[in-house]
DRENTORKOL-3810 file (N, C-alpha, C; in nm, 4 decimals):
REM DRENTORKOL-3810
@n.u->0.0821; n.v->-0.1197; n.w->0.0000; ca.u->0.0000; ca.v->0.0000; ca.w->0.0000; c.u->0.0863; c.v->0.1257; c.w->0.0000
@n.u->0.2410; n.v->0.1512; n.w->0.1127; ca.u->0.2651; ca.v->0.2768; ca.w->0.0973; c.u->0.3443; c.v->0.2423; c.w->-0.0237
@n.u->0.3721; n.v->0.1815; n.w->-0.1132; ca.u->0.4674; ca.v->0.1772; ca.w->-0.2493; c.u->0.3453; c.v->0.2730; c.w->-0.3302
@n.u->0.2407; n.v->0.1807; n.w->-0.3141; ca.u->0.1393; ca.v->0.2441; ca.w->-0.4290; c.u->0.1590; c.v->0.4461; c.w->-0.4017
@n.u->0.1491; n.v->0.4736; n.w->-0.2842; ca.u->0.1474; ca.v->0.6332; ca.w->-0.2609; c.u->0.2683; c.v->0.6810; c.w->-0.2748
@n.u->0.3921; n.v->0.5985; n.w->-0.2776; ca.u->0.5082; ca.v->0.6571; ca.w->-0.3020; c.u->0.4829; c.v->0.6962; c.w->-0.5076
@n.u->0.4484; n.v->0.5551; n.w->-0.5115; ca.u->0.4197; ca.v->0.5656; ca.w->-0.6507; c.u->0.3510; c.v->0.7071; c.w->-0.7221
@n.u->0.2534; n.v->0.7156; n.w->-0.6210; ca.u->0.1491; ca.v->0.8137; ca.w->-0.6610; c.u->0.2204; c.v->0.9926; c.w->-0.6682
@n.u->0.3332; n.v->0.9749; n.w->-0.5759; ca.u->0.3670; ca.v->1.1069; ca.w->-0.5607; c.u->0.4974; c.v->1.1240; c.w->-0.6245
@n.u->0.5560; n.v->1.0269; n.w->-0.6824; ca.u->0.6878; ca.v->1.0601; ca.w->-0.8016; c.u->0.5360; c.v->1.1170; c.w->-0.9390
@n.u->0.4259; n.v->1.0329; n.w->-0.9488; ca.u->0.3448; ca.v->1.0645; ca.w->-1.0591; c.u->0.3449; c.v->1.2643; c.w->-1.0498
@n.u->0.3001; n.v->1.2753; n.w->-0.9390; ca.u->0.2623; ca.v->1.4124; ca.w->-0.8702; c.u->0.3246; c.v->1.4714; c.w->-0.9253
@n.u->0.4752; n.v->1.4157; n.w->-0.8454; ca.u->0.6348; ca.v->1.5569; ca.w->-0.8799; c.u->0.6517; c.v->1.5570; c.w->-1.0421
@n.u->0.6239; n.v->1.4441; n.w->-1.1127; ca.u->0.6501; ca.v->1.4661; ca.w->-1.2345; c.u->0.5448; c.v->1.5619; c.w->-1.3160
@n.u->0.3445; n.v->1.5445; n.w->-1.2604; ca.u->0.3364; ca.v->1.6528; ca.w->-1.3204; c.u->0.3505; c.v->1.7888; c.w->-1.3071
@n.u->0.3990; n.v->1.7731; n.w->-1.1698; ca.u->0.4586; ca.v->1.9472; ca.w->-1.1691; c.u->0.5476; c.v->1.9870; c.w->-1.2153
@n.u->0.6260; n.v->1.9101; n.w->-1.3068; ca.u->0.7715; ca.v->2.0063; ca.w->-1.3881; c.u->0.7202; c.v->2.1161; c.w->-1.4681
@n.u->0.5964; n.v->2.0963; n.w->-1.5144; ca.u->0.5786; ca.v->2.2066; ca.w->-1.5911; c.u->0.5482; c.v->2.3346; c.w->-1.5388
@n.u->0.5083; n.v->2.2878; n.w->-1.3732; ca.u->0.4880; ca.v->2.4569; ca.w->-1.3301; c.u->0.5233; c.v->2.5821; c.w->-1.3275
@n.u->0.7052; n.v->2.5941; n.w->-1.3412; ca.u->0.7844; ca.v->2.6924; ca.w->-1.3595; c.u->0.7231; c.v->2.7770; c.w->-1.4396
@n.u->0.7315; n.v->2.7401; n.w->-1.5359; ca.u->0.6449; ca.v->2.7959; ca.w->-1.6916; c.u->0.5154; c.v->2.8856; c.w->-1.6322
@n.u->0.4235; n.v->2.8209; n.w->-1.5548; ca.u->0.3186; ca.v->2.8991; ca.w->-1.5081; c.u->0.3236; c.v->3.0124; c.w->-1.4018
@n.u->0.4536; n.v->3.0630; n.w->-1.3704; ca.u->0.4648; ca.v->3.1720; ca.w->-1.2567; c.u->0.5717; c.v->3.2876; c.w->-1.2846
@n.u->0.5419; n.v->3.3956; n.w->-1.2897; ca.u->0.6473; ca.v->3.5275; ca.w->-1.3206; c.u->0.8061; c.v->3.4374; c.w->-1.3206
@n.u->0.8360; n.v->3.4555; n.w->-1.3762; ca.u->1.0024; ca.v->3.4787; ca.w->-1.4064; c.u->1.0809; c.v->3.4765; c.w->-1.2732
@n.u->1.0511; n.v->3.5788; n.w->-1.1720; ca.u->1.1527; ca.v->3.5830; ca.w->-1.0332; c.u->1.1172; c.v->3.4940; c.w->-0.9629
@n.u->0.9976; n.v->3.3991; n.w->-0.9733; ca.u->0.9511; ca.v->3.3136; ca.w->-0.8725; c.u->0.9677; c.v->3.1715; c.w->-0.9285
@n.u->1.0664; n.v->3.1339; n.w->-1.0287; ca.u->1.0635; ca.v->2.9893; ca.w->-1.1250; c.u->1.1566; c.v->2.9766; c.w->-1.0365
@n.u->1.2818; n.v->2.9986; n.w->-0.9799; ca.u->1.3800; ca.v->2.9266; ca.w->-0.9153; c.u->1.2908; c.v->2.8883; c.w->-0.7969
@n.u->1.2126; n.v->2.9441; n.w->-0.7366; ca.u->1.1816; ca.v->2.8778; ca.w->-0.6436; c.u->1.0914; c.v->2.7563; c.w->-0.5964
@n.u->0.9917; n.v->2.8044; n.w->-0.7479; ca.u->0.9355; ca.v->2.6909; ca.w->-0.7378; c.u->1.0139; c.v->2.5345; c.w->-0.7628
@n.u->1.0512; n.v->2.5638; n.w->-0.8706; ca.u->1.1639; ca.v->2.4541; ca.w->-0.9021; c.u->1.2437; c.v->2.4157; c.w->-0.7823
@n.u->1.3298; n.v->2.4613; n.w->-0.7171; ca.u->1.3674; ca.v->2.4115; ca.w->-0.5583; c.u->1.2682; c.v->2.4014; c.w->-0.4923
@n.u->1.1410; n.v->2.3651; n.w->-0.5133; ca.u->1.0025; ca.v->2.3264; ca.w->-0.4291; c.u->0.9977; c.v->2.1827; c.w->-0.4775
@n.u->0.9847; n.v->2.2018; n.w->-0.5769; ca.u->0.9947; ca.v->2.0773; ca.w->-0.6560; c.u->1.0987; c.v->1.9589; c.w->-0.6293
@n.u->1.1690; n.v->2.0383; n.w->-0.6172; ca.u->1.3226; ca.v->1.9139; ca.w->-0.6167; c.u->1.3615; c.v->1.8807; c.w->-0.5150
@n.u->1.3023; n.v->1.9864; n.w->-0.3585; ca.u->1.3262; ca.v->1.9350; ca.w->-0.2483; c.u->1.2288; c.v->1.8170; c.w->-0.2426
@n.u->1.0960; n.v->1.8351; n.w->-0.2631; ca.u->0.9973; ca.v->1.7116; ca.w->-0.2717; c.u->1.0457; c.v->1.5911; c.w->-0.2985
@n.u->1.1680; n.v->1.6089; n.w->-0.4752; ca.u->1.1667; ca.v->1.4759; ca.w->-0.5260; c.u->1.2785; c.v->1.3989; c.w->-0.4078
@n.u->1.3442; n.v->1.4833; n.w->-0.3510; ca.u->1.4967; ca.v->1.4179; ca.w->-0.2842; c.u->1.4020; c.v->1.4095; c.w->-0.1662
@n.u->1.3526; n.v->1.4152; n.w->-0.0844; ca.u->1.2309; ca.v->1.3752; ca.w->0.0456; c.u->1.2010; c.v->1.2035; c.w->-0.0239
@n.u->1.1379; n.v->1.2444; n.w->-0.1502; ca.u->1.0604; ca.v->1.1329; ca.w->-0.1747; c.u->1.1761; c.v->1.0008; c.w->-0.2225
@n.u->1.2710; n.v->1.0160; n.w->-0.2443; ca.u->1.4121; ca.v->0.9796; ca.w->-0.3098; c.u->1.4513; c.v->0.9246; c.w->-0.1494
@n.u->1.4648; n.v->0.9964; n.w->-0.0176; ca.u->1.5122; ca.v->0.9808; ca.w->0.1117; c.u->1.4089; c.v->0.8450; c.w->0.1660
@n.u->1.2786; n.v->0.8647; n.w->0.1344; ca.u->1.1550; ca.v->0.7989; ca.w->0.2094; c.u->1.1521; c.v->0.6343; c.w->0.1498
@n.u->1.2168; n.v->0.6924; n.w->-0.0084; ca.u->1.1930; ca.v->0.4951; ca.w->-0.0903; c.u->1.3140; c.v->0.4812; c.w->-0.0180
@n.u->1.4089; n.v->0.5107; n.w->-0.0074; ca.u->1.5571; ca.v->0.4751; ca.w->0.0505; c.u->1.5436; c.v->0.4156; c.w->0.2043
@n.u->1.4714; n.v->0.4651; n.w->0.2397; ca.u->1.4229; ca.v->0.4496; ca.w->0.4162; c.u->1.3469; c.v->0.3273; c.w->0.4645
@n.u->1.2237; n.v->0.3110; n.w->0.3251; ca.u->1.1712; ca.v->0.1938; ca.w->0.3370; c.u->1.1053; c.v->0.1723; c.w->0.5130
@n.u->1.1058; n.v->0.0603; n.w->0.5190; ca.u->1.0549; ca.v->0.0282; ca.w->0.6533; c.u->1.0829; c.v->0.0914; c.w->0.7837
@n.u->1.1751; n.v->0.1248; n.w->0.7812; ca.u->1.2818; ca.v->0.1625; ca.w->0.8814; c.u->1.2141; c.v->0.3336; c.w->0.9300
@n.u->1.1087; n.v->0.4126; n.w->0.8395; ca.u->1.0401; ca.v->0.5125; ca.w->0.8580; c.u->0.9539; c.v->0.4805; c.w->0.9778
@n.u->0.8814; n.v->0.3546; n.w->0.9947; ca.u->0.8116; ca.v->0.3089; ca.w->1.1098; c.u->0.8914; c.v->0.3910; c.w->1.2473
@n.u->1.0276; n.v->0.3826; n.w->1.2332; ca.u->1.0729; ca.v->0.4115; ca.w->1.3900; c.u->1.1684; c.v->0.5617; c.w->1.4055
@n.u->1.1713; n.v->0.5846; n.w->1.2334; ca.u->1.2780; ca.v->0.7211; ca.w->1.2324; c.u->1.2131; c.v->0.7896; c.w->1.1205
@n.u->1.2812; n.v->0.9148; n.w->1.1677; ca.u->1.2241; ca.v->1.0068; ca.w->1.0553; c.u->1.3082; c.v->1.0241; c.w->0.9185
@n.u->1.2720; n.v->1.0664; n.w->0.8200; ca.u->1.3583; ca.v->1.0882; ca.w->0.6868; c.u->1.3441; c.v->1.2142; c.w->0.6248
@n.u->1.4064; n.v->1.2210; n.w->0.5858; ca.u->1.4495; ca.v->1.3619; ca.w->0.4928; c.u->1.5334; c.v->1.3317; c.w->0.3637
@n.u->1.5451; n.v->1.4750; n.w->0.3226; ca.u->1.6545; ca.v->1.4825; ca.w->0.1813; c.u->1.7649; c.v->1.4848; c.w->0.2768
@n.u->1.8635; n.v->1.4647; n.w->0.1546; ca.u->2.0061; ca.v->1.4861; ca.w->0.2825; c.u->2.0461; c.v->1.6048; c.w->0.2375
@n.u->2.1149; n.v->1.6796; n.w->0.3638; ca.u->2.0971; ca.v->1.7969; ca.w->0.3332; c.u->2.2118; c.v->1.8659; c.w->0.2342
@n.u->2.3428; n.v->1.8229; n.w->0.2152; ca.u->2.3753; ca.v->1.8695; ca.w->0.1044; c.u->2.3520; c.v->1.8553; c.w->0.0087
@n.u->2.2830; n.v->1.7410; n.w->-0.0710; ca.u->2.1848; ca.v->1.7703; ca.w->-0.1912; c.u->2.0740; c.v->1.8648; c.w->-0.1593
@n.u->2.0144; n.v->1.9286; n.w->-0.0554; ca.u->1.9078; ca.v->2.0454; ca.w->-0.0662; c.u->1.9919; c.v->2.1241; c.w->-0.1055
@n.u->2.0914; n.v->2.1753; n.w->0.0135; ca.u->2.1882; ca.v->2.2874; ca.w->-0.0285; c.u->2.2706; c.v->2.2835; c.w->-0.1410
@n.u->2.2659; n.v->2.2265; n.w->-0.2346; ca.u->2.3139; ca.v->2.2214; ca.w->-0.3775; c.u->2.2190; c.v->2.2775; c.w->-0.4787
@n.u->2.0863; n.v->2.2039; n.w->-0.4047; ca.u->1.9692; ca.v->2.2021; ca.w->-0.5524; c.u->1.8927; c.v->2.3580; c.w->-0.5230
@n.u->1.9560; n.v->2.4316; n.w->-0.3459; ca.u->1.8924; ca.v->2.5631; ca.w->-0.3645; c.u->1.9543; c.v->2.6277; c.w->-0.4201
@n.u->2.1116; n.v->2.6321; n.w->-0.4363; ca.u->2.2541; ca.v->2.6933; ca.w->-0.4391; c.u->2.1969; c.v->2.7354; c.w->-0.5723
@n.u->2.1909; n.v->2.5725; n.w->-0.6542; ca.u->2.1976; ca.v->2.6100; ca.w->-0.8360; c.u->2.0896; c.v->2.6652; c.w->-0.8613
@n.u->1.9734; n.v->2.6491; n.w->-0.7616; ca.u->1.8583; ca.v->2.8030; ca.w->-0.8322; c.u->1.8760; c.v->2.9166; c.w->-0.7651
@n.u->1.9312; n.v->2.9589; n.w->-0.7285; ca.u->1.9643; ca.v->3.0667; ca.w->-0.6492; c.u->2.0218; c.v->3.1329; c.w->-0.7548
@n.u->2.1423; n.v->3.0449; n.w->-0.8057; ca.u->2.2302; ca.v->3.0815; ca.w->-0.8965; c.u->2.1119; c.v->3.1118; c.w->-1.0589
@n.u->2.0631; n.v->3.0872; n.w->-1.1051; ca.u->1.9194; ca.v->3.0796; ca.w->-1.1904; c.u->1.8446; c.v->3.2056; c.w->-1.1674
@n.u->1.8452; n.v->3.2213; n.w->-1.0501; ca.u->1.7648; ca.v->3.3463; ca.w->-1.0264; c.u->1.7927; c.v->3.4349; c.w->-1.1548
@n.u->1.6881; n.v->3.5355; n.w->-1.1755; ca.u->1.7132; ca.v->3.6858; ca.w->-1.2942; c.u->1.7419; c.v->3.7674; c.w->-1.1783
@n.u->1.8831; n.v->3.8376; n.w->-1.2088; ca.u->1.9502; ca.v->3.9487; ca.w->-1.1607; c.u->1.8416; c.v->4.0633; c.w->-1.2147
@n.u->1.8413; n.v->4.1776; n.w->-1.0758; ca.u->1.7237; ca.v->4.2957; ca.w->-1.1325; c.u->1.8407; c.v->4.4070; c.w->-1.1674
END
């Protein structure tokens, strides 16, 4: 059962790639690092497997701090 909802929410993250596209210009890096923190959570949680029963999971955090770094870096200079 939780495979099927893991399942369900890589479906999710994938149809949100296109969202960037749908929001002003200064706000695409962020959504996109919305996005990608999700997929590395969800990337942490299949990795975790059973073992979530007794601990908690996350992205690890220097892949967050990479995947904010390079949109940060993305950002439009004003």
């Amino acid at each position: 059962m939780w495979k099927r909802a893991l399942d369900r929410a890589a479906a999710d993250l994938a149809a949100a790639a296109p969202l960037p596209a749908l929001v002003v210009p200064p706000y695409r890096p962020f959504v996109r690092a919305l996005v990608g923190v999700q997929r590395l959570r969800l990337d942490a949680v299949r990795r975790a497997g059973a073992s979530l029963a007794t601990r908690p999971s996350g992205p690890s955090a220097p892949a967050a701090a990479l995947l904010l770094l390079r949109e940060a870096a993305r950002r439009p200079r004003r």
